[in-house]
C-alpha positions in Angstrom: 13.2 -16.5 2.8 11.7 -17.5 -0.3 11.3 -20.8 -2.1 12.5 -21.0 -5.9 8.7 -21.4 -6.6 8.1 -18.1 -5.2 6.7 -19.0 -2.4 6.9 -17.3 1.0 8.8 -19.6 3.5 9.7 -17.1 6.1 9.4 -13.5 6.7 11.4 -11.1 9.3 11.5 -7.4 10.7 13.7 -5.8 11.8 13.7 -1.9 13.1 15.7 0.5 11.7 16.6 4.0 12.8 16.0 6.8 10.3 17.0 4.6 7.3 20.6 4.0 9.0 22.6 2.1 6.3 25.5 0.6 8.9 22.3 -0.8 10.9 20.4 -1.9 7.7 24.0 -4.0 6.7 24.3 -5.2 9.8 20.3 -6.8 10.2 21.5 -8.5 7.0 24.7 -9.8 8.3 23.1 -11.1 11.4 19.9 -12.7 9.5 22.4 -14.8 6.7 24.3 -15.9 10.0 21.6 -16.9 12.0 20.0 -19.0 8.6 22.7 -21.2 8.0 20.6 -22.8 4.8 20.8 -20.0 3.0 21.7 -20.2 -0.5 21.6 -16.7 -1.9 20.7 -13.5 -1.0 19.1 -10.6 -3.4 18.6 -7.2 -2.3 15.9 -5.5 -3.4 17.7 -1.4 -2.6 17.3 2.4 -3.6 18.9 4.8 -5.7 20.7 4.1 -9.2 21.5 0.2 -8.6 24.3 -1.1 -11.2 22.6 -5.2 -11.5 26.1 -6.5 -13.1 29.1 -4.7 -10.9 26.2 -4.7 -7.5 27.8 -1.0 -7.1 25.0 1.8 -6.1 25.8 4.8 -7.0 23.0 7.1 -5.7 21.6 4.9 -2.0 17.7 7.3 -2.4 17.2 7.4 1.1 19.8 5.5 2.1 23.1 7.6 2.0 25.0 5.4 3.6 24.9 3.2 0.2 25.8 6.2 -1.9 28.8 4.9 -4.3 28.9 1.4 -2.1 29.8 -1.9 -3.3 27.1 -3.6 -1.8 27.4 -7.6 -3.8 31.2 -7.2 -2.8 30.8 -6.4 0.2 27.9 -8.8 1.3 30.0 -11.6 -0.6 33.3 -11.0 1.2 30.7 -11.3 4.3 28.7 -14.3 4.0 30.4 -16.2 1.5 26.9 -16.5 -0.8 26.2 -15.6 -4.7 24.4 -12.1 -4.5 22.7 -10.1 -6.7 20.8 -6.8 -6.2 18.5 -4.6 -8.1 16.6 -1.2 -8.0 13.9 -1.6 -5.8 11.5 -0.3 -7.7 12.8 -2.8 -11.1 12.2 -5.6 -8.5 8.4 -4.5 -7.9 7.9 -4.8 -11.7 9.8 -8.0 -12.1 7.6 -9.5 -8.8 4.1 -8.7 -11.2 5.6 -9.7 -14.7 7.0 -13.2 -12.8 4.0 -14.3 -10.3 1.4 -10.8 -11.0 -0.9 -8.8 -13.1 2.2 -8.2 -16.0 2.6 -12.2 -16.4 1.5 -12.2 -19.7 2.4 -8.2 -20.8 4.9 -7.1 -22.9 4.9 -3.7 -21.9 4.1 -2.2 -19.4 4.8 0.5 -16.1 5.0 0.4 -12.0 5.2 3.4 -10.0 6.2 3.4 -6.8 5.2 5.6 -3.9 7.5 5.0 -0.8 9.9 7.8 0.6 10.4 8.8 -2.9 8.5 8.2 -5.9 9.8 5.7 -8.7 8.7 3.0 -11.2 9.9 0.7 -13.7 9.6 0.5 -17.2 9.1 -3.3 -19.4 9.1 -2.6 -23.5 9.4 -5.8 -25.4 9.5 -8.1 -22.8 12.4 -6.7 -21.3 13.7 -4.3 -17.9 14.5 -0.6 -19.2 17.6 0.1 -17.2 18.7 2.7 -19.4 22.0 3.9 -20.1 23.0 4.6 -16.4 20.9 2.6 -14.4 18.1 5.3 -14.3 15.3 4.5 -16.7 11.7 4.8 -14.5 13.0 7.0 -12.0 10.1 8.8 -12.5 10.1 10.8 -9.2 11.5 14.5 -8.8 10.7 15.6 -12.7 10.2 19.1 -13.7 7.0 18.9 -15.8 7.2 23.0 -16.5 9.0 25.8 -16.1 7.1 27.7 -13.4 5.5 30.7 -14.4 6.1 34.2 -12.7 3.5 36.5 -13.1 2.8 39.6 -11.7 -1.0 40.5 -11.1 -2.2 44.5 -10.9 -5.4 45.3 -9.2 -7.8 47.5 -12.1 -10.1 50.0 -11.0 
């Protein structure tokens, strides 16, 4: 839980089995319930994460949130405003906010977890790009490989 001033008022783990997404939703389920003074939740997820609609289309790691309505279904749940983000678009926001990009108006995070990612800020702003992709950086081809045959010479 944390405090509109950013700080840290309570923190929680729970295990999860081989990123199981119906084990992951239900850890969340259980930890609104049990913290009746809730106010909000934000989810911090994988994958190409729609911030408006709170739909993810592509869950990373998570297949289980592949083309899941996450904010619906959380709301219909706990009865609480949510709002979600890429996770990696959440690191950059924690450093511009309360970090070393407070006072930047441009600049890059990559993020090295089970996948790599990052997050792009230009003019003071989040790069979501057209599809909710921008700073996916991970899984790029950088060259065509090149094929070459080798013969030995006398």
């Amino acid at each position: 839980m944390v405090a509109d001033s950013g700080e840290l008022l309570e923190k929680g783990k729970q295990p999860i089995t081989d990123s199981d997404g119906e084990q992951i939703l239900a850890a969340i389920a259980g930890w609104i319930t049990a913290h009746p003074e809730c106010e909000g939740v934000a989810i911090s997820a994988p994958g190409y994460v729609n911030p408006h609609t709170g739909y993810i289309e592509m869950g990373g790691a998570i297949r289980r949130f592949d083309n899941f309505a996450i904010k619906d279904w959380l709301e219909a749940r706990c009865g609480l405003p949510v709002a979600i983000e890429n996770d990696a678009n959440c690191v950059l926001l924690a450093e511009r906010w309360q970090g070393k990009g407070a006072e930047l108006s441009d600049f890059l995070v990559l993020t090295i977890g089970t996948g790599i990612g990052g997050a792009i800020f230009c003019n003071n702003q989040l790069v979501h790009g057209a599809r909710f992709r921008a700073g996916e950086f991970g899984y790029m081809q950088t060259s065509r490989p090149v094929l070459a045959t080798y013969a030995a010479t006398p």
